[in-house]
N, C-alpha and C positions, 0 to 999 in steps of 0.2 A: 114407644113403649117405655112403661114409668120403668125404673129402677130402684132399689134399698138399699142402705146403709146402717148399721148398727153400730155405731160409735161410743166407745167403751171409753174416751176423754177425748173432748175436743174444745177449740179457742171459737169461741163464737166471739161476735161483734162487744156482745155482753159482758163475754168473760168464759173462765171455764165451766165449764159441764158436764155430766156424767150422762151415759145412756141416751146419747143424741142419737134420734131416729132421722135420716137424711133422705128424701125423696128425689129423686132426679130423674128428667128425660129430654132427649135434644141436646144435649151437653149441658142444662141449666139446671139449676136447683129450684126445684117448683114446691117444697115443704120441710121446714127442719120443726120437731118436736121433739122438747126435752122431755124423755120419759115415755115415748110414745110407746105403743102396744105394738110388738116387733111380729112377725111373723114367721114361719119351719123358712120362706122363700129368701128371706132377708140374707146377706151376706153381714157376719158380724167382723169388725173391727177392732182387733187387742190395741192393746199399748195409748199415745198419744198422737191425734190425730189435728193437725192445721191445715190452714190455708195454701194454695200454691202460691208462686209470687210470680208477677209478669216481671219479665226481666227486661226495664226501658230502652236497653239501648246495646244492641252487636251487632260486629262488621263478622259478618259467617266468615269469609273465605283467609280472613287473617290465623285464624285455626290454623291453618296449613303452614303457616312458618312461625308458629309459637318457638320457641325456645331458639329460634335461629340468628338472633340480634345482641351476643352477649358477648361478642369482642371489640373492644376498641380500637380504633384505627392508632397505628403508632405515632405520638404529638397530638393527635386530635383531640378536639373535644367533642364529647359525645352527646345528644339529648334528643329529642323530640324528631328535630329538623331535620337528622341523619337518621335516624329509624325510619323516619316518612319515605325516605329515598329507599331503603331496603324494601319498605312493604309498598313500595309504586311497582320494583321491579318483581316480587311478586305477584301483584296484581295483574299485569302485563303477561302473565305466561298460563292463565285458567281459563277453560274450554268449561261450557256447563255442563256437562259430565262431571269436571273438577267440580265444580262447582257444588253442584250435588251430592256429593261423598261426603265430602267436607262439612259442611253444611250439618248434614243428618249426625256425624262424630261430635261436634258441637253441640247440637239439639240434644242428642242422649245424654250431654253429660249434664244439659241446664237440666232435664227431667230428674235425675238423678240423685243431682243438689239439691232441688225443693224447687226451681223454678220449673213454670207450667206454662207459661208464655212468653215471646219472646217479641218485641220491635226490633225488626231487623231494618235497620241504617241502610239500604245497599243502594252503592253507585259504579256498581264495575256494571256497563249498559253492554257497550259494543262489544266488535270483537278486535282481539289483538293487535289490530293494526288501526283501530279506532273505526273501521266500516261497520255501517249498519248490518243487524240480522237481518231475514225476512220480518221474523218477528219483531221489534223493538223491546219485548218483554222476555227475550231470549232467555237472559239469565235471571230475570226476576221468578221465571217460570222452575228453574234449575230449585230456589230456594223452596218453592212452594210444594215440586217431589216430594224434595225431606222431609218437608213438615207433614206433608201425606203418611210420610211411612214412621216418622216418628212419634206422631201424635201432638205434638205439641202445639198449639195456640197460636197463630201468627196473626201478627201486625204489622204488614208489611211497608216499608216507610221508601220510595223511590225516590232518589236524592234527584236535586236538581242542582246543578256545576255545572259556571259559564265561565269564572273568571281565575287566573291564577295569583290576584292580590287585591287589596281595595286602589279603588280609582281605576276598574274595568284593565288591569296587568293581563295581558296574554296568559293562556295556560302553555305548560310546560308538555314534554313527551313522555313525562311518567304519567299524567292528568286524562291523556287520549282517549283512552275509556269511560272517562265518567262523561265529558260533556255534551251538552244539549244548550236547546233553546225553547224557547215558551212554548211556542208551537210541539216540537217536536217531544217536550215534553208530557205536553195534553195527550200526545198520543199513547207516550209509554205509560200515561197513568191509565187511560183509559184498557189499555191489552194484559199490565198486570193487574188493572180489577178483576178483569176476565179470568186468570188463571186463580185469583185469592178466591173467587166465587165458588170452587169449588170445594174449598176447605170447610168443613162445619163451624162456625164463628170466628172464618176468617174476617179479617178486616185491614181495609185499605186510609193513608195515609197519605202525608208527604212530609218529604227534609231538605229542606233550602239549605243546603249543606255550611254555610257559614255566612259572613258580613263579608268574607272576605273574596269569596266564590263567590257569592250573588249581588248584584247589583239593588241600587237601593228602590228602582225604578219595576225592576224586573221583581222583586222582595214584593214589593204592595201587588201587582198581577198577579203573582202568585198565591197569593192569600183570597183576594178577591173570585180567582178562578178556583180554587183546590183546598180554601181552610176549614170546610165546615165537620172535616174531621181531624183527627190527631195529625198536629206540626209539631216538627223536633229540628230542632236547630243546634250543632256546635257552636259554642259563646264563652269569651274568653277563657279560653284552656290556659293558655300561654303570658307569658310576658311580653313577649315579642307582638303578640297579636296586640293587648292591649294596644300597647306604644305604636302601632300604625294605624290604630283605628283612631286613638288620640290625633297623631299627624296628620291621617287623611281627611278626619270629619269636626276635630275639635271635639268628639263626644267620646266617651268609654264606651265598649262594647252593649252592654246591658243597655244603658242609656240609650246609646243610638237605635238600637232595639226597637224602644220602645217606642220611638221619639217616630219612628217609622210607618208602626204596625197598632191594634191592638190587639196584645197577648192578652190571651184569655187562659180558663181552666184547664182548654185542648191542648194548651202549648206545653211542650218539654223543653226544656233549656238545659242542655247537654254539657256536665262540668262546671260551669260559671267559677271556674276557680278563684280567677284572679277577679275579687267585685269588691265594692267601694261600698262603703256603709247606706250611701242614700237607694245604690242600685240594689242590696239587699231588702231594703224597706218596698222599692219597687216591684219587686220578683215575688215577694210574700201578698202583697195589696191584690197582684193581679190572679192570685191563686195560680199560675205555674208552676206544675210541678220541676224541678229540680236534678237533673240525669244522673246521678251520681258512679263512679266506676273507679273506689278505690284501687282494685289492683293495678288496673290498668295506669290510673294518673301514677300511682307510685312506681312503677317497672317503666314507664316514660320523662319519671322525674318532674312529671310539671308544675306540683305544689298541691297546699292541704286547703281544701274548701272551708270557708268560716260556718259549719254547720250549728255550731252552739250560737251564735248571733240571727242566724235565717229562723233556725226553731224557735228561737224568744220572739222572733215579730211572727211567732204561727207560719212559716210557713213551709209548705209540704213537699218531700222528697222523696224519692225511691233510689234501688241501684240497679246497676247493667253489665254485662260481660262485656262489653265494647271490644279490646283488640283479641279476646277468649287465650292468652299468653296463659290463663287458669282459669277451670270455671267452678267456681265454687260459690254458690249464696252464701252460706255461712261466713268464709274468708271475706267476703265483700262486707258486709256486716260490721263484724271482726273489726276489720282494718280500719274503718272510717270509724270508730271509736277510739280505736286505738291512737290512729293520728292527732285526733281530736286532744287526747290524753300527752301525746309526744309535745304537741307546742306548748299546751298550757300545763305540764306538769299536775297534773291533779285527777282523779279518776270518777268514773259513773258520770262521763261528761253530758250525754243525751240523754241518760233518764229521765222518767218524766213520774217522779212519785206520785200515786202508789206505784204506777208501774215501775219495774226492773226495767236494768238498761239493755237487757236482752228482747225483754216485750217491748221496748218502746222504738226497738230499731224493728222487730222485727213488721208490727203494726203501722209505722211511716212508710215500709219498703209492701207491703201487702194493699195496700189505700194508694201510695202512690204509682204504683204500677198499672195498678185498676186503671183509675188513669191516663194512665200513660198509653196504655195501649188502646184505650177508646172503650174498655171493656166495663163498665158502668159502674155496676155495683160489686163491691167489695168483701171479700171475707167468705165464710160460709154462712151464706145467707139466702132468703128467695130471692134470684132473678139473678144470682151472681151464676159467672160459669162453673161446672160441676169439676172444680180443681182442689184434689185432696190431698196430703201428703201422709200419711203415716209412720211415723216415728218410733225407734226399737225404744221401747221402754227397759227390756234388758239389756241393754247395752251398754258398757263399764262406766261411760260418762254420763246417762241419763240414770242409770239403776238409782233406785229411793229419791229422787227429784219430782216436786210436786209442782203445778201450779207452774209461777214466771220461771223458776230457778231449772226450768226445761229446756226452755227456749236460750236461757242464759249459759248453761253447760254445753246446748247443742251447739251455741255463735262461738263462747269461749275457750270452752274446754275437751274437745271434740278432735282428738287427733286422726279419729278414723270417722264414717260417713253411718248414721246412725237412720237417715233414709230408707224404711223396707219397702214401703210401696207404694205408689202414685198415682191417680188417676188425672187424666187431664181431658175436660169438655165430659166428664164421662168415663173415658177408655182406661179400662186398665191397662198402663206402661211400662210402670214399673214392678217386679214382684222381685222377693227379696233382694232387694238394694242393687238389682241389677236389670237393665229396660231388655224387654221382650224381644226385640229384634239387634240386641249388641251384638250379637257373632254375626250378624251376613252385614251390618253397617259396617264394622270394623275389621270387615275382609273387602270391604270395597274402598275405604279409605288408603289400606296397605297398599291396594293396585293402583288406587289414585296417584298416589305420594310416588311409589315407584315409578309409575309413569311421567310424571312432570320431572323425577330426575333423569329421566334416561333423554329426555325429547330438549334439553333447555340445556347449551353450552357453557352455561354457567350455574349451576346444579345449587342446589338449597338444600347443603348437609355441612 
């Protein structure tokens, strides 16, 4: 059964528009007219109305120990390689029940923020003591609940981790959980399609979790067996990575990459922080989109992605809540301008005149997520999914803002959430700036959280 929209401003592909008539049925958009003849039936739409945005890239269950990794060990140094060690031994203590709470506290706040879809990264497989479920898709399944009850758009990505270094290094006993083998992972891809099937425009994936967990061997099977949809790969985050991927192969991450596989349009390359000028001309050439997660790379320290050099060779990026430590679109945004703005001292770094540096992030991040998550078409348009967001045009930081300087106030200047309401595939989620089902998620996350302190000898508070 069709649906209507009455859209009193909205960002089409075009540009903006007044009195957008939007048709949808099955989560899609099957007609937008500007100026169409609206009907008594029609639901109308005040203020300013965009795009949802698929969020490329989050690990759901790291939700659970946000803000728990803010003390320094006494003498140490801190960075990346000791937070990994905090969030293995979280990892190591989630039952899918956890799983699921969590998960769905996550999803409501990407709904929230303006995100309507999400790629979810996930390699926590087994259980606790690295034994199989019955299921194999045990906790892939856990994900796919939330997504049921929260609405949200998944793109469910099932990491594949064999190795704990390059040159096939043993994995570790914080690792137990994630790994598999080719075989065994055909399997788990095969019983998480089974449970995504039943999501309305779910969709299934995979993520060869790194160069450094996957073997180079096992890298090409994998593609050959499982690429003909969305691959998301971790690629040079780190320094450290680089420098062993340099030692183990003689090639830089990106490089070696490519030198592997062919990355196509499908492909997300997660971070790319640390890349070298010819690997950026590479990454743009093969239309890869690009994973971006400033909050995240900046609260792990791992440095500022060359984004003004990738956009001059065209090439295309989105962002992702990765460790969700915060989830905010806008902050994400934000940030990765900002950065942009920190090294090279000078401002409006990604603008792309005409457009404002607000429209031109928010337009990379709406295209490249499309994208990312396998979801086709882009924007509010025919055949894109039925993802709206609705924006307080009264709102102190939008009031008398037209046009780009909307979307610029909402990224920049936006201390409070200017988000009223959200539809995702369709569904209404969100109504006044708060998702429909927040009071019984957020009574189930309390018991979650309580629960894993009360059960775990060494408690995460």
């Amino acid at each position: 059964m069709s649906q209507r929209l009455i859209l009193e401003r909205a960002l089409l592909p075009e540009g903006w528009r007044d009195d957008v008539l939007v048709t949808h049925a099955g989560g899609v958009v099957t007609a937008v007219e500007v100026g169409g003849e609206p009907s008594p039936d029609d639901e109308r739409v005040a203020g300013v109305v965009v795009a949802g945005v698929g969020n490329l890239h989050s690990h759901a269950f790291q939700r659970g120990f946000a803000g728990l990794t803010e003390r320094r060990g006494e003498g140490a140094s801190d960075h990346f390689w000791t937070w990994r060690e905090e969030m293995y031994r979280f990892a190591r203590t989630i039952l899918p029940e956890d799983l699921e709470a969590i998960a769905a506290l996550g999803q409501i706040e990407m709904l929230e923020s303006g995100f309507t879809g999400v790629a979810e990264f996930h390699y926590v497989h087994h259980r606790p003591d690295g034994g199989a479920f019955d299921d194999p898709a045990e906790m892939s399944a856990a994900v796919v609940r939330a997504a049921e009850a929260t609405g949200i758009g998944l793109t469910l990505l099932p990491v594949f981790y064999a190795h704990g270094g390059f040159g096939g290094r043993p994995t570790g006993e914080g690792q137990r959980r994630f790994v598999t083998d080719l075989d065994g992972f055909s399997r788990l891809v095969e019983a998480a399609a089974a449970h995504v099937a039943r999501l309305p425009g779910g969709r299934i994936g995979i993520a060869p979790h790194s160069l450094r967990a996957v073997g180079p061997d096992e890298l090409v099977e994998l593609v050959a067996r499982h690429g003909s949809g969305p691959v998301h790969i971790h690629v040079a985050e780190q320094t450290a990575e680089v420098e062993d991927c340099l030692a183990a192969t003689g090639r830089r991450p990106v490089d070696r990459l490519m030198d592997l596989v062919e990355v196509g349009a499908n492909w997300c390359l997660v971070h790319a922080t640390h890349v070298g000028e010819a690997e950026i001309a590479r990454m743009a050439a093969a239309r890869a989109v690009v994973g971006l997660c400033p909050i995240t790379e900046a609260d792990l320290g791992d440095g500022i992605f060359p984004a003004t050099d990738f956009v001059g060779c065209g090439g295309r990026f989105g962002v992702g809540s990765d460790s969700n430590v915060l989830i905010s679109l806008p902050q994400e945004l934000r940030l990765l301008e900002q950065s942009q703005r920190l090294r090279d001292r000078a401002r409006n770094r990604l603008a792309t005149p005409p457009k404002s540096t607000g429209r031109a992030l928010f337009d990379n991040a709406v295209a490249g997520g499309a994208a990312a998550l396998g979801r086709g078409v882009a924007g509010i348009a025919v055949g894109a999914p039925a993802d709206f967001v609705a924006l307080d045009a009264g709102h102190p930081a939008l009031f008398g803002r037209t046009a780009d300087a909307v979307l610029d106030s909402w990224i920049f200047a936006a201390a409070g959430n200017p988000v009223r309401d959200v539809w995702a595939g369709g569904r209404p989620v969100v109504r006044g700036g708060r998702h429909v089902a927040r009071d019984a998620v957020e009574a189930g996350w309390r018991a979650t959280l309580a629960r894993i302190v009360e059960r775990e000898s060494k408690p995460f508070r």
